[in-house]
N, C-alpha and C positions, 0 to 999 in steps of 0.2 A: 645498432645505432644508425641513425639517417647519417647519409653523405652529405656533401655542404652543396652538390647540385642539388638537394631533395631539399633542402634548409633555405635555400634560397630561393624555390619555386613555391616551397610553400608560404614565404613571406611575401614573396609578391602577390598571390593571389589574382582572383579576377577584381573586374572593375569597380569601384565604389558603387554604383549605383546595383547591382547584380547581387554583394553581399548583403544589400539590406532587404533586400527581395527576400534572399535565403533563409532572414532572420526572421523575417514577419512569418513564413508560410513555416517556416521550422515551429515556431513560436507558438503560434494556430493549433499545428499538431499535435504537439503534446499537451497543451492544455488541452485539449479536448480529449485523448487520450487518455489522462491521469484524473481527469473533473469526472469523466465516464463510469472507474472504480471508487468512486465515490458517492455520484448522484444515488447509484444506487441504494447504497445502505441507506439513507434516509429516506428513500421512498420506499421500502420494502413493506411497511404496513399497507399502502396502499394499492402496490402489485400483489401482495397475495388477495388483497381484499378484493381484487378485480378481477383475479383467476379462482376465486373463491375455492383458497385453499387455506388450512387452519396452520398456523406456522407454529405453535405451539402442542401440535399433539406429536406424540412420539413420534410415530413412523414417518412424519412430514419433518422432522427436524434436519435430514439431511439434503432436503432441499434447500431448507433455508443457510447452513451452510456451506453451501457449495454456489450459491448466490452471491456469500459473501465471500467465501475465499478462492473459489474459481477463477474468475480473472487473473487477478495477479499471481498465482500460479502457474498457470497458461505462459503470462509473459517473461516470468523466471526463465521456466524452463527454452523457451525460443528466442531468445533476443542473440542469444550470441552466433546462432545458427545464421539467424538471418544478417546479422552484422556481415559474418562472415563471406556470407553470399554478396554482400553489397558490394565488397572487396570484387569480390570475384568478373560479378556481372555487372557493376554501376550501382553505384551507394542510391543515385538520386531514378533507378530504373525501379528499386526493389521499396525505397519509402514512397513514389508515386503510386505503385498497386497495394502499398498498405494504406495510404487513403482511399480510394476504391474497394477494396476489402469491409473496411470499416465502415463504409458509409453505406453500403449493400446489408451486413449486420447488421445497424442501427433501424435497417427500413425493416428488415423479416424480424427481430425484436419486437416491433411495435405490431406488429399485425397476428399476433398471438390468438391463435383461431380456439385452442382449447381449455378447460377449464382443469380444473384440479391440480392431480399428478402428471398429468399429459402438459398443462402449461406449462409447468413450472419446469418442464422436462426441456419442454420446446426454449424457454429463456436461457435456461443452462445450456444449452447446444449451439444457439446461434450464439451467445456471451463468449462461447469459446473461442468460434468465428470472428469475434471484435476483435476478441482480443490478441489474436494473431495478427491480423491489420494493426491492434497498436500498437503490437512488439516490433514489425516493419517501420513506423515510424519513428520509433523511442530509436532503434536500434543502429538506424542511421543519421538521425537528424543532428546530434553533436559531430558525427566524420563529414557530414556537408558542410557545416557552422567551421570547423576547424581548417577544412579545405577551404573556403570562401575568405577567411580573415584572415590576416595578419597576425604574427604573433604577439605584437605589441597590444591588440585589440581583444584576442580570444577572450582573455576573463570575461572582457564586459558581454561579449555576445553569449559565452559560453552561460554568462551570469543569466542574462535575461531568456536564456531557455530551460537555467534549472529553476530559476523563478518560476516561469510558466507549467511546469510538471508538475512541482508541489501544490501551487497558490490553486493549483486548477485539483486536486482531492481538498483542500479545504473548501472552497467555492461553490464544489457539488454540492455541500453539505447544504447549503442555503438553496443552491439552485434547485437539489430536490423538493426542499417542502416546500417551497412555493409551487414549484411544475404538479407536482402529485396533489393540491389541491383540486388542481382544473382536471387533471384526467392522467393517470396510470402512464400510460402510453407515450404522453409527453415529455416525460423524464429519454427517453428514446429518440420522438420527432426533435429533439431539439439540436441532435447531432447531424439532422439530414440536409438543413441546408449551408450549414459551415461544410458539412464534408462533400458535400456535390460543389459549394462553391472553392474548397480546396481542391480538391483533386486536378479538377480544370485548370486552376492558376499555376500547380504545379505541374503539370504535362505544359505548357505553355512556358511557363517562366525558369523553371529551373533546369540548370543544365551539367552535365557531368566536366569537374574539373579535376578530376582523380584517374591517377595513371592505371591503368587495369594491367593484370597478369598478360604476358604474351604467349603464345604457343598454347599448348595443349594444357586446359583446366581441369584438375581429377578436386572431387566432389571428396572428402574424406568419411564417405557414409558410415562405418563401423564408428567413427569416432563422433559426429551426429546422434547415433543410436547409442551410446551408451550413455553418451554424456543426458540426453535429451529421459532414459530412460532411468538414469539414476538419480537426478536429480529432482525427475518427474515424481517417483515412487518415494524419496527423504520428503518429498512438502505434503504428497496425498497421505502418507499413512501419517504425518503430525496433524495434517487439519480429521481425518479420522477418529483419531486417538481423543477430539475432542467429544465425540459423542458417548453417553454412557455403554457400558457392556455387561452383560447382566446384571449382578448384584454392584457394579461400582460405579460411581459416578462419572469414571470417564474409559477411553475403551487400549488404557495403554496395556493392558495383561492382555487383549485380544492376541490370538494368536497371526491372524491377518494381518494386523498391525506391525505385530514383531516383525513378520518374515517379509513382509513391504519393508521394514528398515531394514534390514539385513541384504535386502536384491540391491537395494538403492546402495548402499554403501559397496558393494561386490560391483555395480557398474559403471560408481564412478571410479574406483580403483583402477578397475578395465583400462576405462578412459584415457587416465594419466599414463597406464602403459603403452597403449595405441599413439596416445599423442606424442610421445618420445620414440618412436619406431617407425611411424608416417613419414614417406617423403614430403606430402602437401598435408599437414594435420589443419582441422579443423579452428584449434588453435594453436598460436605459437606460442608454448608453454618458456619461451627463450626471453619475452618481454617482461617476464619476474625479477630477471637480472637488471632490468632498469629499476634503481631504486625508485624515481618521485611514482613509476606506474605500482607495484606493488604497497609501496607505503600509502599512496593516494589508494587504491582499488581497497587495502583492509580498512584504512580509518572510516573511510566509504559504506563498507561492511558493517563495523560495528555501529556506527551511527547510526542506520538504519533498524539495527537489530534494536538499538534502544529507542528509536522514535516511530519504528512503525507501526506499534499496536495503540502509539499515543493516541490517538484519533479515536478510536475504541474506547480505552480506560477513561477517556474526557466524557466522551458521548454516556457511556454506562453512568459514572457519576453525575452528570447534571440529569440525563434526561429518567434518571431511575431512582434518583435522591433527591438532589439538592433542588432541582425545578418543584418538583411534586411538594416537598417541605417548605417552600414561600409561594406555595396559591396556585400553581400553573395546572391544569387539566393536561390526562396523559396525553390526551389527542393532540394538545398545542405542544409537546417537549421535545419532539423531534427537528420543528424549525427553531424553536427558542435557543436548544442546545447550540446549534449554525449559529445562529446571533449570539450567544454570548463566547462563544469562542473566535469570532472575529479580531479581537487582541492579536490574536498568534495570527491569523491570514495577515492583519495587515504589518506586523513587524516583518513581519519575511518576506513580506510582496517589498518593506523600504529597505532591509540592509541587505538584500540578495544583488539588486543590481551594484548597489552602490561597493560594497566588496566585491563583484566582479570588475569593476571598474577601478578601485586602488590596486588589486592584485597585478593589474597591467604593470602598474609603475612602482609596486615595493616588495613584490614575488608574493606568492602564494602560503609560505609556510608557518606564517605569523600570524597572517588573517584566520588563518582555519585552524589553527593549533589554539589561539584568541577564543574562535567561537566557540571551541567544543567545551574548553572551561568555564566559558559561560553559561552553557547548555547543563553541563554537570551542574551546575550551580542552580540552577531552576529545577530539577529534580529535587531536589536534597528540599529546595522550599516548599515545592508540592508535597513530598512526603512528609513534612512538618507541620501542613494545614488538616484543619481539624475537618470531618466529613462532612459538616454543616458551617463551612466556612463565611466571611466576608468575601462581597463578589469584586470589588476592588485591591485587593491584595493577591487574590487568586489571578484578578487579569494581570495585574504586573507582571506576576511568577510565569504564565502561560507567552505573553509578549517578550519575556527576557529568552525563553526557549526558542521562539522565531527567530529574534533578534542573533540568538546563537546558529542554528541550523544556516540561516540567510549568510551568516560571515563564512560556515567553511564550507558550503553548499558549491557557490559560483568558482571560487579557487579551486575548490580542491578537484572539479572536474575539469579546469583550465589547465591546473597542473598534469591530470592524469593525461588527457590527450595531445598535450603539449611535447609530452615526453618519448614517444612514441615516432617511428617512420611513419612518412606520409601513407605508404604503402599497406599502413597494417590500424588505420583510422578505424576501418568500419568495424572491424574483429577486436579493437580494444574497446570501441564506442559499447558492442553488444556485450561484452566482460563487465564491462564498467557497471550498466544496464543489468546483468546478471547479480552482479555482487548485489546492488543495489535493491534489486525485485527480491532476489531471494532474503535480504535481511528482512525485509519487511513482510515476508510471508511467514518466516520465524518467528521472527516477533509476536506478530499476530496469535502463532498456536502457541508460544512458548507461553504469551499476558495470560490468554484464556485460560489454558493449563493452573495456572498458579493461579488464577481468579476463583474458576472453579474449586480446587485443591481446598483455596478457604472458605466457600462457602460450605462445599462439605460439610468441615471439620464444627460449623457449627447453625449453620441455616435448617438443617431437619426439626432439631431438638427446637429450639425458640420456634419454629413455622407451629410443630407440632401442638405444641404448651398453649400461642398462643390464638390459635383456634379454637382450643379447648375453651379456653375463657372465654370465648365471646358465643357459649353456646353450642361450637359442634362438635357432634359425636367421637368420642374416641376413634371409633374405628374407620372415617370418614377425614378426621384431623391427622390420623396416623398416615392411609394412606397417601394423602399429597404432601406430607411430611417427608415421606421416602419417593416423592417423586425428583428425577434426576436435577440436582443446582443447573444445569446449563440451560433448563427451559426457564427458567427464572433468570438467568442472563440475558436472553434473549428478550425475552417480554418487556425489560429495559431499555435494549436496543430497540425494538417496534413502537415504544411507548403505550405501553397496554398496563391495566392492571391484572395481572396474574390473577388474583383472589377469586375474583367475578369469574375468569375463564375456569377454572379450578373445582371450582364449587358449582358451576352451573348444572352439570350434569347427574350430578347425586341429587339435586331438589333440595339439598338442603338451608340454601341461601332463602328460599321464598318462605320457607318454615320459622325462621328465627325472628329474634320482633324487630321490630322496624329502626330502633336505634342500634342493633347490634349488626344490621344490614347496613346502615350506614359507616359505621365503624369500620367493617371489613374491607369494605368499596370504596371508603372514601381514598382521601390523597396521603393520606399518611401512614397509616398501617404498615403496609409491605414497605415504604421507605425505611420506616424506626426496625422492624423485621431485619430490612438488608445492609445497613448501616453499619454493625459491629462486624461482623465478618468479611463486607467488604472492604471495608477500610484495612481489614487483615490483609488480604492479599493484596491491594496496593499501594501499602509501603512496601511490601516486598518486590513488589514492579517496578516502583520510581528506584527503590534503592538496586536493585539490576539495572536500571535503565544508567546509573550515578556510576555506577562500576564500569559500566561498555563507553562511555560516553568519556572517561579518562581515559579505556586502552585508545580510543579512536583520539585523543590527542594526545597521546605517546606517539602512535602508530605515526600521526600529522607533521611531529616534530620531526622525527625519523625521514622523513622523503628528501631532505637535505638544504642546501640552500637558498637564498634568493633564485639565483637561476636555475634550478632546479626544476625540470621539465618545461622547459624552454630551448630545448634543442632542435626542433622542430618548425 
């Protein structure tokens, strides 16, 4: 627990003018950070199209994702490392070279000299380069925000930077298809002169008000490495296990797979031993015994696990269903999707600050324990809407979800760093950051998983059937019948129609007569096709996402009282 000399430096803070400095260029970062792993998915048809790489044929599939789940993997795995580090060497030394980092990535990004498997090679390798420069920023920019403020103020600032993390993955959404109209590359230039003109303001303007370690600093590398290698190995072999393997539609019987979860759980085990046996561990596994950081850090957790793949499940349904079934061309359903899920950006862009802002003055444990049953509550409606729903009742349901996230979003991380010695900011900030990255990395393979699972169980049989009736060959309609459900998820995601890419290559599309060529290609077909089975697996997503979204206001109630991390 912090001394009352620590409690009192940290309430004083620097100068008013200084923490709002802190809050704009914090603010900056992470939005551009978190807008980053999301521009992309929506411009992805137009990066492969521009590396002219086909993102639907088999052997290309693991490009595509590791495009989508490589970054925030990436920052799973390093945020707490680097937190740590900020502890160690200056919070505001270690987020200044992750903008520079980042904005050096953003440049080699854009300037993608090769085509194919070579591009898509070269994106996935500097992306991982980003996104260690964002994990420098995510990792410390709440332990500067917390050292800078007051405790009477942190909600609201703490508010207005988790505003900015989230608001900026919905924002990409729109920013990409607009950017990916004009040119590929721009979804990238767009980062270069926010990050060249951040970096500069922050070597300039900010400055370290955090007490550093004195005497001799030991680096806890065993516990770096295991932690970094088990956690590493639990998120690669789940987003693995999403591509088919032989005969199954997805590749969890791979033997690879298993023994990747098997290293991964054996290192993080490691971990928790080394961490308790270190003099200077990597983490101090001692700040679990703070209730509000533990009870904040899991409801943190599960929230994430139930809202991270949301952005997914939304995009796959309008831009793979619901757009294609009222008139939209596939080409247009990747920006339309961005626009009609605007409801949920901007409920969370209004009650994120605004609950960081009451939590100053009525504690944290109400507002966010408030939101998450709200949040539960807009599941339960989404899974009750029909697959070809009203787009008004749907925006409700999606805005009462913002509106929820937004209420325990800003507290619940006011609470968590609140709770905590000033001394141990950066290393809870990168935990926080950790819990946070990796729900939503699970999430992610856990939606797919079950997405997939259903279309399995019954997308081959109806794909099969009805090809047959519009003409093609059994043998022709069998085999893309047994081709694997997850390139049919995708082609949703890129906004494509599957059929046309499917059929192109057998000749059999030019051979059928011309109404039954329109049938196939048109905009409805593969919608009415994906429609029963998807709908399958996501009521079972909403309704997981309704279960985790209760333990996380269990977990919320549990942190304790009003004062309840506010000791600090």
């Amino acid at each position: 627990m912090p001394t009352e000399l620590e409690g009192r430096q940290a309430d004083a803070g620097p100068d008013d003018n200084y923490k709002w400095v802190a809050l704009a260029n914090t603010t900056a970062a992470v939005f551009m950070s978190l807008l980053d792993g999301s521009i992309v998915l929506i411009s992805l048809p137009a990066i492969f199209r521009g590396i002219h790489l086909d993102p639907l044929a088999p052997e290309n599939v693991s490009y595509l994702l590791w495009m989508i789940m490589g970054y925030r993997l990436v920052q799973a795995v390093f945020v707490v490392t680097l937190g740590r580090l900020g502890d160690m060497y200056g919070r505001v030394r270690i987020y200044n070279a992750g903008f520079a980092v980042f904005t050096l990535a953003s440049i080699l990004l854009s300037f993608d000299p090769f085509d194919g498997g070579h591009g898509a090679m070269w994106l996935i390798g500097w992306r991982t380069l980003q996104a260690i420069g964002g994990s420098m920023l995510t990792a410390n920019s709440a332990a500067i925000l917390t050292d800078a403020f007051p405790s009477d103020q942190r909600g609201f600032a703490l508010g207005i930077n988790q505003v900015a993390s989230l608001a900026g993955q919905f924002v990409g959404l729109i920013a990409g298809g607009v950017l990916a109209i004009f040119d590929w590359r721009a979804v990238f230039w767009v980062n270069v002169p926010v990050g060249i003109f951040g970096t500069i303001w922050a070597y300039r303007k900010l400055r370290e008000t955090s007490t550093r370690p004195t005497g001799t600093v030991r680096i806890d590398w065993w516990g770096n490495i295991t932690f970094a290698v088990g956690l590493g190995a639990l998120l690669v072999a789940i987003t693995e296990a999403i591509r088919p393997y032989g005969g199954h539609s997805m590749g969890w019987t791979d033997p690879w797979v298993l023994g990747t979860l098997v290293c991964g759980v054996v290192a993080l085990a490691a971990f928790v031993v080394i961490e308790l046996k270190v003099a200077e561990p990597m983490f101090e596994l001692a700040l679990f015994r703070i209730q509000a950081f533990t009870a904040g850090n899991l409801a943190g957790f599960a929230t994430r696990l139930a809202q991270g793949g949301l952005q997914f499940m939304l995009i796959i349904w309008l831009q793979g269903i619901w757009l294609p079934l009222h008139g939209y061309d596939y080409s247009d359903t990747p920006l339309w999707a961005g626009i009609f899920l605007l409801p949920l950006t901007a409920a969370f862009l209004v009650a994120g600050p605004i609950s960081g802002y009451l939590s100053d003055r009525i504690g944290a444990g109400g507002l966010a324990t408030g939101g998450m049953v709200l949040f539960a509550g807009s599941f339960v409606g989404l899974m009750l809407l029909p697959i070809d729903f009203g787009y008004w009742v749907f925006a409700l349901l999606i805005a009462a979800n913002g509106v929820g996230i937004g209420m325990f979003s800003s507290p619940n991380s006011a609470s968590i760093m609140s709770s905590v010695p000033a001394r141990a900011r950066g290393e809870a900030s990168g935990m926080r950051s950790t819990f946070q990255n990796t729900g939503t990395s699970l999430s992610i393979g856990v939606f797919f998983t079950l997405l997939i699972a259903g279309l399995a169980a019954g997308l081959p049989h109806s794909l099969t059937a009805s090809l047959q009736q519009q003409g093609v060959p059994h043998g022709v309609a069998q085999q893309i019948g047994d081709l694997p459900p997850v390139s049919s998820l995708f082609a949703t995601i890129l906004g494509v129609t599957p059929i046309q890419t499917l059929l192109g290559p057998s000749g059999v599309l030019t051979s059928l007569p011309a109404a039954n060529q329109q049938t196939l290609t048109g905009r409805e077909f593969f919608p009415h096709l994906l429609s029963a089975p998807f709908h399958e697996g996501l009521v079972l997503v909403f309704a997981v996402s309704t279960g985790l979204a209760v333990l996380a206001a269990i977990a919320s109630a549990l942190r304790g009282g009003r004062q309840a991390g506010r000791s600090a």
